[in-house]
C-alpha positions in Angstrom: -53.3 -10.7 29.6 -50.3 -8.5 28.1 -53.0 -7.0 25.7 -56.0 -6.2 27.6 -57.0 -3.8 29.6 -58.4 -4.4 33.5 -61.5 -2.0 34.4 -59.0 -0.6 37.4 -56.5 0.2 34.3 -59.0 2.5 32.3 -58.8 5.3 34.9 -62.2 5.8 33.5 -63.8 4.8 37.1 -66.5 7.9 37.9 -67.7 8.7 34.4 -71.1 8.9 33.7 -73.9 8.9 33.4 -74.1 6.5 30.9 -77.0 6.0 29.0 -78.2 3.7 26.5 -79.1 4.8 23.1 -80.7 2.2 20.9 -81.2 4.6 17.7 -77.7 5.6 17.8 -75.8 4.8 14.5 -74.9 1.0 14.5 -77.3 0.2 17.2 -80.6 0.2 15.4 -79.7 -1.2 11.6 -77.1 -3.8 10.8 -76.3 -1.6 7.8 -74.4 0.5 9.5 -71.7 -1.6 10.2 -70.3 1.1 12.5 -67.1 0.2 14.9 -67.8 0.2 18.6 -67.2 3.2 20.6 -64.9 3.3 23.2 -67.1 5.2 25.5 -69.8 2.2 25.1 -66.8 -0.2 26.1 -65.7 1.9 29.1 -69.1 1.8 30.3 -69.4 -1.6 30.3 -65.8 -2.2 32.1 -67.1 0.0 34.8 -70.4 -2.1 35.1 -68.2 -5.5 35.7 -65.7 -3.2 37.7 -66.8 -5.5 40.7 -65.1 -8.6 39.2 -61.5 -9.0 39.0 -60.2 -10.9 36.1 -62.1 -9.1 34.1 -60.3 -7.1 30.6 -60.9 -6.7 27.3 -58.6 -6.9 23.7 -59.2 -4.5 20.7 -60.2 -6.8 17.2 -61.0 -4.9 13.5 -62.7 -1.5 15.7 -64.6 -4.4 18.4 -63.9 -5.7 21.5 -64.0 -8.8 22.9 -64.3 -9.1 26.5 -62.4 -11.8 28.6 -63.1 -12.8 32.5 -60.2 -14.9 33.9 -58.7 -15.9 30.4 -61.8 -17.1 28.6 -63.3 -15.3 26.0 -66.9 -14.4 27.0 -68.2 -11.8 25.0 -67.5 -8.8 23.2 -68.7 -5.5 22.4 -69.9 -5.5 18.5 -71.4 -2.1 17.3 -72.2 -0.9 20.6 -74.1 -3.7 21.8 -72.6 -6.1 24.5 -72.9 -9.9 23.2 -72.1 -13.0 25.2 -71.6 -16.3 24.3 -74.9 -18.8 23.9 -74.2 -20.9 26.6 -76.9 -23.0 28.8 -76.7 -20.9 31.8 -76.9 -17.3 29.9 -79.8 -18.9 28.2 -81.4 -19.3 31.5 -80.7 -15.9 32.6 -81.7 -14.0 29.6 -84.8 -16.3 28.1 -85.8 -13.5 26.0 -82.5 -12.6 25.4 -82.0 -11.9 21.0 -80.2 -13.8 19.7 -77.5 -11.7 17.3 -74.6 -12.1 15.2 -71.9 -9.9 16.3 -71.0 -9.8 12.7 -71.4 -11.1 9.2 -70.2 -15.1 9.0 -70.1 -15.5 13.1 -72.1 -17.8 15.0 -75.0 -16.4 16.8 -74.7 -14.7 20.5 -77.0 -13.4 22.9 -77.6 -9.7 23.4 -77.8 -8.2 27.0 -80.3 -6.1 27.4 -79.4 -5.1 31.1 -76.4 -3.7 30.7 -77.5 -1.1 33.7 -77.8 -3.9 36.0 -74.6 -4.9 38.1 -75.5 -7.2 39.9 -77.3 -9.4 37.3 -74.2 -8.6 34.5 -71.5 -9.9 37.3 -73.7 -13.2 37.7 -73.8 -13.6 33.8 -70.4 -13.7 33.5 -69.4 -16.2 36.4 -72.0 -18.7 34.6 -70.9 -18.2 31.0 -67.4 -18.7 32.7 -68.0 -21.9 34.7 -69.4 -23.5 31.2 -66.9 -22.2 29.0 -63.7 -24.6 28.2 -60.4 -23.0 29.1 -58.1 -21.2 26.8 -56.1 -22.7 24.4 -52.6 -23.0 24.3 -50.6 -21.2 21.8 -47.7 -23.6 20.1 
């Protein structure tokens, strides 16, 4: 993807620690409407460092994450979204549901964003449900 950027390509491998904060600004209220931060987005490359395929494309001061050429997710005022599908239901059955902003379709927030393991699982499921990408005329 000419665009995106690969978790090996942020140089950013070693930073830390990294820790969550839900009152910071666009966290907490909706109001704030506040662009992600790259730092939030660099921490979340390094958490799916362990999958290849995995990069990410700057949209309106967001991210949206893709693994293998489908669009999965995306950062959206520091929170990391994926999409609703069956599987990530399953994983995350108390998972929110939120909109990653005003007029989008609903997505599920992951809470455990710490966990490695369990974030490189959610991706290969939302992946194996998603269709493939579309091709550009």
């Amino acid at each position: 993807m000419k665009s995106g950027r690969s978790a090996e390509k942020n140089g950013d491998a070693g930073r830390g620690p990294w820790v969550r904060d839900d009152s910071a600004p666009g966290r907490a209220g909706k109001e704030d409407n506040m662009a992600s931060s790259k730092s939030y987005l660099d921490f979340i490359m390094e958490q799916l460092s362990g999958l290849d395929g995995v990069s990410w494309r700057a949209m309106m001061g967001e991210y949206i994450i893709y693994y293998r050429g489908k669009i999965v997710g995306g950062i959206y005022d520091n929170r990391f979204l994926v999409k609703p599908t069956e599987s990530a239901a399953r994983l995350m059955p108390e998972a929110p549901r939120e909109l990653p902003y005003e007029g989008a379709k609903e997505m599920l927030l992951v809470e455990e964003v710490e966990n490695r393991p369990f974030l490189e699982a959610l991706l290969n499921a939302v992946y194996e449900e998603l269709p493939g990408p579309r091709k550009r005329k």
